[in-house]
N, C-alpha and C positions, 0 to 999 in steps of 0.2 A: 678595664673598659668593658669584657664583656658582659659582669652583675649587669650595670645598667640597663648598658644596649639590650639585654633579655627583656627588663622590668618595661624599659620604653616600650620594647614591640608588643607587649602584654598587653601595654596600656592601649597600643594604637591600634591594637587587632578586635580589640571591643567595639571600635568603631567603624570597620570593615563596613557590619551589617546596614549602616548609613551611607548609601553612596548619594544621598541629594547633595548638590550644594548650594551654596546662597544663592536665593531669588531675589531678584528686583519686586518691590511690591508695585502694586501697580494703582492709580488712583484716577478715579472716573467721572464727571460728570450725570446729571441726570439722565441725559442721552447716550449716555454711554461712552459718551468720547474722553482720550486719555486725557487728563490733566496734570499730573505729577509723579512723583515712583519716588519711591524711599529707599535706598539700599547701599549694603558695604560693597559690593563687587554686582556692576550691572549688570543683568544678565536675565535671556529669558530662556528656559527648557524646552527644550527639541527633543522627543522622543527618537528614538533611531528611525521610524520609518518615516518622521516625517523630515530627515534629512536627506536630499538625493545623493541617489548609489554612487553619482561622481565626483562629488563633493568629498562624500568619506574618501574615494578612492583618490582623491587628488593629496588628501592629509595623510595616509598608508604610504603612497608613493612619494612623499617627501619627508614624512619623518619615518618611515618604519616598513619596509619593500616587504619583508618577514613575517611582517605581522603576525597575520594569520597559519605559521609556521613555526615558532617558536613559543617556549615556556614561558615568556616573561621577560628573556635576558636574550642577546643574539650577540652571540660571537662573532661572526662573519658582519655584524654592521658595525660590530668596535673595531676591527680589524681594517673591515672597507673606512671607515672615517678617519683612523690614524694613516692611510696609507692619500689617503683624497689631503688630509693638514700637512702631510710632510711635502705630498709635491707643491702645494700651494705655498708652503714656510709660513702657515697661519693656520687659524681655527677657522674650517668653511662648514665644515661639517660634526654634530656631534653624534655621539654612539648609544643614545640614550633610546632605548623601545618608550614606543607608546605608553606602555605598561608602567615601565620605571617612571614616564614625566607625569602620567596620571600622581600615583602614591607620592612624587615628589610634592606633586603643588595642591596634592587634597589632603595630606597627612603629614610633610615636615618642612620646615623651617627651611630659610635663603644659606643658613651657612654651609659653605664650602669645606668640608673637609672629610676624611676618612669615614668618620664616624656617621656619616650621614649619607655617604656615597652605598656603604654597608647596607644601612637602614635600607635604603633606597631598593638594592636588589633584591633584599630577603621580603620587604613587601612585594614587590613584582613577581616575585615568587606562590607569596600568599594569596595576589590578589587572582593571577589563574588558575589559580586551584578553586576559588572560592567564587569565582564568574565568571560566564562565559563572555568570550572574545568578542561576541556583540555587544554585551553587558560592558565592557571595559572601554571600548568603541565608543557607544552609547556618552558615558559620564567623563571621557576625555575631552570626546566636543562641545559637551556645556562646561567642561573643567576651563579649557584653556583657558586662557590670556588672548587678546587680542589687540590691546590699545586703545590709549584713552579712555582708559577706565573702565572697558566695557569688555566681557567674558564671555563666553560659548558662541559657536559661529549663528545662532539667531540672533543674537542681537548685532554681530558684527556684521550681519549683511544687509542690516538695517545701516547703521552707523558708515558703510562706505558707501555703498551702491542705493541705499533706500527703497529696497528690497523683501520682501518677503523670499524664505529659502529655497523652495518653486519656483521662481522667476531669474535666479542667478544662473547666467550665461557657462562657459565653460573657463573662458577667457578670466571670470570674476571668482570663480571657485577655484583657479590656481594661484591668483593673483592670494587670496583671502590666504592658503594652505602655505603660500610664500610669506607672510607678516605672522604668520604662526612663528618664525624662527627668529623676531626679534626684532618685536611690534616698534618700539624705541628708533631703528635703524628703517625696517621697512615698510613702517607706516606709506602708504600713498601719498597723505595728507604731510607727513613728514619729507620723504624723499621720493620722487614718484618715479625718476628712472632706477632709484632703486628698488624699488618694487615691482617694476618693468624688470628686471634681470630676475627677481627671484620667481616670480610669474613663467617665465621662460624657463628656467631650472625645473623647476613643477610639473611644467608642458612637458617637459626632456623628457622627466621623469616616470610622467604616467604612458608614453608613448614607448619608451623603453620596458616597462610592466606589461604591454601589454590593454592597455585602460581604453586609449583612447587611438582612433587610427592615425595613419600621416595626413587623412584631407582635414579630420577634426584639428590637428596638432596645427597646421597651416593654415585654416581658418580661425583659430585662438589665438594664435600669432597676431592677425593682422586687424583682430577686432578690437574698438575702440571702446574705451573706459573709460564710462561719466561717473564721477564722484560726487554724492549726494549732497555733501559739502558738510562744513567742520564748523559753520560758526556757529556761536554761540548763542542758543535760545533763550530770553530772561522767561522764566516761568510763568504764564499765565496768573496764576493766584498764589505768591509765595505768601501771603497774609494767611489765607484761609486752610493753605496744607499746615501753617505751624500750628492752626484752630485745632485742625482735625487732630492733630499727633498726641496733643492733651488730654482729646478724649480718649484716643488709642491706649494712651500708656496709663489709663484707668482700667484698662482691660487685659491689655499684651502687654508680654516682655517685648525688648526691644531689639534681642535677636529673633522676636517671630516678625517684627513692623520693617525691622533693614533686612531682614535675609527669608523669610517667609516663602515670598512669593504671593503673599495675600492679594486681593483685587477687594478695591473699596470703592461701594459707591457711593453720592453724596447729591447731595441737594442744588450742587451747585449749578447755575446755565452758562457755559463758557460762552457764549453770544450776549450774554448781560456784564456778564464779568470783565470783556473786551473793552468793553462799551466804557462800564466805569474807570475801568485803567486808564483808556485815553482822554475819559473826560478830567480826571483829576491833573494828572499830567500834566496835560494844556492850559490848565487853567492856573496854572503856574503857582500856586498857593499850596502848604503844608496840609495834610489833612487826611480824611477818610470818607469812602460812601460803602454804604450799607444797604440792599436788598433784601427782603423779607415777604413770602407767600400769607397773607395774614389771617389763611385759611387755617393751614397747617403748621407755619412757624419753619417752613426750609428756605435755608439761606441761601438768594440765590445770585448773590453776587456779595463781596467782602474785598474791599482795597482798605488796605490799613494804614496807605500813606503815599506819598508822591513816588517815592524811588526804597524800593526793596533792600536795593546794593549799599546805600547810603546810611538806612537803617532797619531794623528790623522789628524795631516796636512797633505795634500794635495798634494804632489811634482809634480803631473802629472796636475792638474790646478793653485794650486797657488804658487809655489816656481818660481820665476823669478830671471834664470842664465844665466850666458853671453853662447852664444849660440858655439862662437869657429866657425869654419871653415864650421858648417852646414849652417851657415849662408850665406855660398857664392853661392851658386845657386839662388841666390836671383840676386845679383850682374850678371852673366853667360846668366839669361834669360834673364835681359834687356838689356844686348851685343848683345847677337844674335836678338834684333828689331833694333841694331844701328852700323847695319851692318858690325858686326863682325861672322863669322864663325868657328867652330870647327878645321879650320887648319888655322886660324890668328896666325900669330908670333908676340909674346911680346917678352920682354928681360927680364930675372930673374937676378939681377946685385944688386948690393949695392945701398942702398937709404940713404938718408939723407935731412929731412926737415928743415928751416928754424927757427923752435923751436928748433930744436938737436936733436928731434924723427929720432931712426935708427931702422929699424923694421927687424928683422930678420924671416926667413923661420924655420921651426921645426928644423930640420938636423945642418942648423949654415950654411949652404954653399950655392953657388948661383951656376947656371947651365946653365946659359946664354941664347940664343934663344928657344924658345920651344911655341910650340902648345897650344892653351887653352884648348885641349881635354889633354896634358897630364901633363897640371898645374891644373887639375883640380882634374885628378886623381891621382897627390901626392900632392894635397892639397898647393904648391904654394904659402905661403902667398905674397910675392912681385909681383907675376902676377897678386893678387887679389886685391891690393893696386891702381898696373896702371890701369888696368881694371875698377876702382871705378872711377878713376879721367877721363877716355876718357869717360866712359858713363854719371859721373856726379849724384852727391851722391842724389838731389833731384828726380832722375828719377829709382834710386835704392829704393828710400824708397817710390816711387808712384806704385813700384811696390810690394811690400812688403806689402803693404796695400791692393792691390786688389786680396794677394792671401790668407790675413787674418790675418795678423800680426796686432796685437790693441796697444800693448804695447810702450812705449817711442822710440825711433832709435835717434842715436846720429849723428849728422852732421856733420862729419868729418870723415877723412880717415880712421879712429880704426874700422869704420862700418863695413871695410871688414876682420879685425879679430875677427868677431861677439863679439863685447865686450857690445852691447847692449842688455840688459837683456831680456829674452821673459821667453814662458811659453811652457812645451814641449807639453800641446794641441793646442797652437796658430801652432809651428813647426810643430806639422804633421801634423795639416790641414790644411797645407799650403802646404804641398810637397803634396799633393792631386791631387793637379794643376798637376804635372810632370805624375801621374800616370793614371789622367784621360784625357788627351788629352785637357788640359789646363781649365776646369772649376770646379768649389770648390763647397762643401759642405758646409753647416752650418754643426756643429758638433750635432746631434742627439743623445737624450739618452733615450727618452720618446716616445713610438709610440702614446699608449693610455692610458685613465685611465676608468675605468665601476664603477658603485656602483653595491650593490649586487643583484639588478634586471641583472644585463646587459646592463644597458642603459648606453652611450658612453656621459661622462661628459667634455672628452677631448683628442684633437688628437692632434696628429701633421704628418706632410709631410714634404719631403725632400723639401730641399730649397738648388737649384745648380746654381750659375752663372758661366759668364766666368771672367777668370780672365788670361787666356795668349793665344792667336791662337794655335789653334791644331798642327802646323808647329812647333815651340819655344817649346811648352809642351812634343810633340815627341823628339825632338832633344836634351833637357835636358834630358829625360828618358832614352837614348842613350849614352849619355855622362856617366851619373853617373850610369848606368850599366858598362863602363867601370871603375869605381870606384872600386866596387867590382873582374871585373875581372881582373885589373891590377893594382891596386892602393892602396891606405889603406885602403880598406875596404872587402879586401881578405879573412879575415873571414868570415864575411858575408854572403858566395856563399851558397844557398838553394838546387843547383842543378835544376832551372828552372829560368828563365829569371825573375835576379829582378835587382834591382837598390839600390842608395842610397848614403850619403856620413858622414863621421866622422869628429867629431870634437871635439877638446881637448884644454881646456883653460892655460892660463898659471902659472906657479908651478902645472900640473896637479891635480886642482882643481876642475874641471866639466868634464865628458867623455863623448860622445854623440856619438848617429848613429841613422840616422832615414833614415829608408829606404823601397823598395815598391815596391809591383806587381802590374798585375791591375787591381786587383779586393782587393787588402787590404795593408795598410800602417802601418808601426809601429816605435812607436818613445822609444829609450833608453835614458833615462839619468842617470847619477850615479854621487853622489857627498855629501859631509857630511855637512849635515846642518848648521853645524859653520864653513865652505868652507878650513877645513884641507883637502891639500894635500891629495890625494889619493894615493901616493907614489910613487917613481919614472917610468918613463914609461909606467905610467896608462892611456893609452890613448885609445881616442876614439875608436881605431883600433884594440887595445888587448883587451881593458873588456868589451865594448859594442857591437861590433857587434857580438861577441857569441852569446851573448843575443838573438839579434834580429834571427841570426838563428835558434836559437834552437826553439824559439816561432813560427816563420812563417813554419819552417819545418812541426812542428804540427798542427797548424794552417791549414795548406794549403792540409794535406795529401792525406783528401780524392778530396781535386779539381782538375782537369785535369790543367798539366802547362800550361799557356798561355803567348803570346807573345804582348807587344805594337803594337798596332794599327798604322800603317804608313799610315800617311795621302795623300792626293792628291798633294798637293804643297811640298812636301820631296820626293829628293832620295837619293838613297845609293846608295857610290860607293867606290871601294878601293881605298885607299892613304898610300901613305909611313909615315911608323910609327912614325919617327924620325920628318919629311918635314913639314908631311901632303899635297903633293902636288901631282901630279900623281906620282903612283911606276915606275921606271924602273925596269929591271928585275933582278937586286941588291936585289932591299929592302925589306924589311920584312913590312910584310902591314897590315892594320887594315878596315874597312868599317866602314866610317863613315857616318852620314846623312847630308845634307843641305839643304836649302831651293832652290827652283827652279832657276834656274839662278845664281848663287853665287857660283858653284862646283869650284875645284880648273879648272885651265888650263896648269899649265906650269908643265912640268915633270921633277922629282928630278934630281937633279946632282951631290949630295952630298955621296950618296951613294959609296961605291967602289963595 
């Protein structure tokens, strides 16, 4: 036995010069507020001095009176503890130094036996020799155990009392130095008059050392203990930590992201992120909402489905659904580069292809001549069909690609009933384009990451191209602002200038609204993961764009409304609403934008 036992201690003495141990990482909002933590063993590090003097003294005088008096090993506390079990005819007390339970539970293994009990002392040996008695002090109290999962007395003074280590009483740092001896038994939360006895033992204890006088000992006695409480928190954003751990573990291993101790900051607004939790929720439907800065591309809210605990896919990154009719602004912007304008007349009429495909409009009925501003704002499938075939389905999907679309598109006419499946983060960073004067975000989740000095092991920057001329990105923003104000997506309306457009697939199977101010986008989807029917008339226009209001309402509260940016090469001007051509003094008009040169010229006649 003793080869090994040598070879083991060789191997474990290398590791001496390491006394960290696992951190909890830690994960933050924009603001800075926590939202998540990653780790094997929770725990946050407490330097010695920022642990109070009575605190350590209260863990000395219950596990180790000697401490600061012996080599590592204390005979008189093996001695005192076998003579404390035998009058007891039980184990109340063990014989183990500080020293020893430190090398125990930072260097070997739960088995009980000879060979480890060995191990045990000859580290405690090495480990005084090799650091001082503060040092050992130090890495015991972020070592320990304390229960429910949670290790070093920072975080456990959090976890009973809701405490910072400064603010814990005397009362609560015996009670804490009592559940050191067998978190399982004298948890608070577990057994609370037993916790209550081992508290008193502690008190006995430090008042026997020395520590604490008899008026402190008698006032800890009779002071009362609020328990911060035990239940269980669901995570704010469990969709958006499993985002972020993706890009983590393109960079870190996985014992730097569980045991690190790393602080990550991120894009995210726990006040937007609220917001979408409980709107999804409630609104009783399977699905996902997505926030997006369309500035920058930080994500600032990410629910990726009703209930976290139920499942853990992803609907807001990985469920790829046919997109429905939000898909046609894709189509609209590269008309308006091929020289078509917001008062072009198409013809809404009956189709029939060559295979037998007859595509119908939602409604079942054709409406004959009209405007692409007002097939656009009742959604129009047969205007969005010609429209596909005069601009030509390869220069829809070159455009669809440069505003972020990755996923498959199908080459054929159905592309303009969005029946090609995307991802509702590809979709609104795509309508990013509309909202920011035609250049896109990459989608941002991660600002930076620090280890526990501070020092910055990883950043990232916005990364924005363009993807449509400022003229096209205005005059869509325009357009599908009349979406919401005239169109199907009339729920919608925030009460300050937004935009956007719905889409509903068929046997309403997927509902969708994604839509945007300009300074933030948000994308709805709703739909049951084995693509049952959401029931009749569920459409994009009825269940999602509540949604979307209700989130940006909150979302936006405190920002002053603001309005798209009209570019140099647009103007506005009024047209008849029906024409779109100049108004006579008949018709009821609307102000549309165009690009410079392109306004209508000939004044309506249709009008009475």
């Amino acid at each position: 036995m003793l080869f090994p036992l040598s070879e083991d201690l060789k191997t474990i003495s290398t590791r001496l010069e390491d006394f960290t141990p696992s951190l909890t990482t830690r994960v933050y909002d924009i603001r800075g507020r926590l939202i998540g933590e990653f780790f094997t063993e929770r725990r946050e590090y407490a330097h010695l001095e920022e642990i109070p003097p009575l605190l350590q003294k209260a863990f000395i005088a219950s596990e180790d009176q000697n401490f600061f008096r012996h080599p590592g090993l204390d005979p008189l506390g093996i001695l005192r503890a076998l003579w404390q079990n035998l009058l007891n005819l039980r184990v109340v007390e063990g014989g183990s130094t500080i020293t020893q339970q430190l090398s125990r539970s930072r260097f070997l293994d739960n088995r009980r036996n000879l060979e480890r009990k060995i191990k045990e002392l000859l580290l405690a040996i090495l480990l005084e020799r090799r650091y001082t008695k503060e040092e050992i002090l130090e890495a015991y109290l972020n070592q320990i155990y304390l229960g429910h999962g949670v290790y070093g007395v920072k975080a456990a003074a959090r976890l009973y009392f809701g405490k910072d280590l400064a603010d814990l009483t005397l009362a609560e740092m015996a009670m804490l130095a009592g559940v050191a001896r067998s978190p399982s038994y004298f948890s608070p939360y577990i057994d609370f008059s037993a916790a209550q006895r081992q508290q008193r033992r502690v008190l006995r204890r430090m008042l026997e050392c020395g520590f604490i006088t008899q008026e402190e000992f008698e006032k800890a006695l009779s002071a009362p203990i609020v328990l911060s409480g035990l239940e269980k928190r669901a995570s704010l954003c469990p969709y958006f930590l499993d985002h972020l751990l993706k890009e983590l573990r393109t960079t870190f291993e996985d014992w730097q992201i569980f045991s690190g101790g790393l602080k990550i900051y991120t894009t995210l607004d726990a006040d937007i992120q609220k917001v979408a939790n409980e709107a999804l929720k409630e609104s009783g439907y399977q699905g996902a909402i997505l926030c997006i800065d369309p500035t920058n591309g930080y994500i600032k809210a990410m629910v990726g489905g009703r209930s976290y605990e139920e499942s853990k896919f992803n609907r807001a990154t990985q469920a790829h659904r046919q997109p429905g009719s939000t898909f046609k602004p894709f189509i609209y912007a590269a008309a308006l580069d091929s020289g078509f304008t917001p008062s072009s007349i198409l013809v809404d009429e009956p189709l029939e292809f060559p295979n037998g495909w007859k595509p119908q409009n939602y409604e079942r009925i054709f409406r004959g001549p009209m405007t692409l501003r007002e097939a656009l704002e009742k959604s129009v499938n047969i205007i969005g069909i010609k429209l596909l075939q005069e601009v030509g389905i390869d220069k829809v999907i070159q455009y669809a690609r440069k505003m972020g679309i990755r996923s498959n598109l199908r080459r054929d006419l159905s592309l303009a009933l969005g029946t090609s499946e995307l991802t509702l983060l590809e979709l609104t960073t795509a309508y990013s384009a509309f909202a920011n004067g035609g250049m896109v975000p990459e989608p941002l989740a991660i600002l930076r990451v620090e280890d526990t000095a501070g020092h910055v092991l990883y950043e990232r920057t916005p990364v924005v191209r363009r993807a449509l001329s400022p003229e096209t990105a205005y005059i869509m923003a325009r357009l599908l602002q009349g979406v919401i104000e005239r169109g199907t997506g009339r729920r919608a309306a925030i009460g300050r200038p937004a935009a956007g457009k719905t889409g509903t697939t068929e046997d309403f199977i997927d509902a969708w609204f994604v839509g945007f101010t300009p300074n933030l986008v948000c994308g709805i989807f709703l739909g049951n993961d084995d693509r049952k029917p959401l029931g009749p008339q569920k459409t994009g226009g009825i269940i999602a764009a509540p949604l979307f209001a209700r989130v940006m309402k909150e979302a936006l509260k405190d920002t002053p409304p603001h309005d798209f940016s009209c570019p140099e090469g647009v103007v506005e001007i009024a047209v008849c609403l029906k024409t779109g051509l100049l108004p006579s003094p008949s018709c009821k008009t609307v102000v549309l934008p165009f690009k410079r040169g392109t306004t209508p010229q000939t004044v309506c006649t249709s009008c009475p």
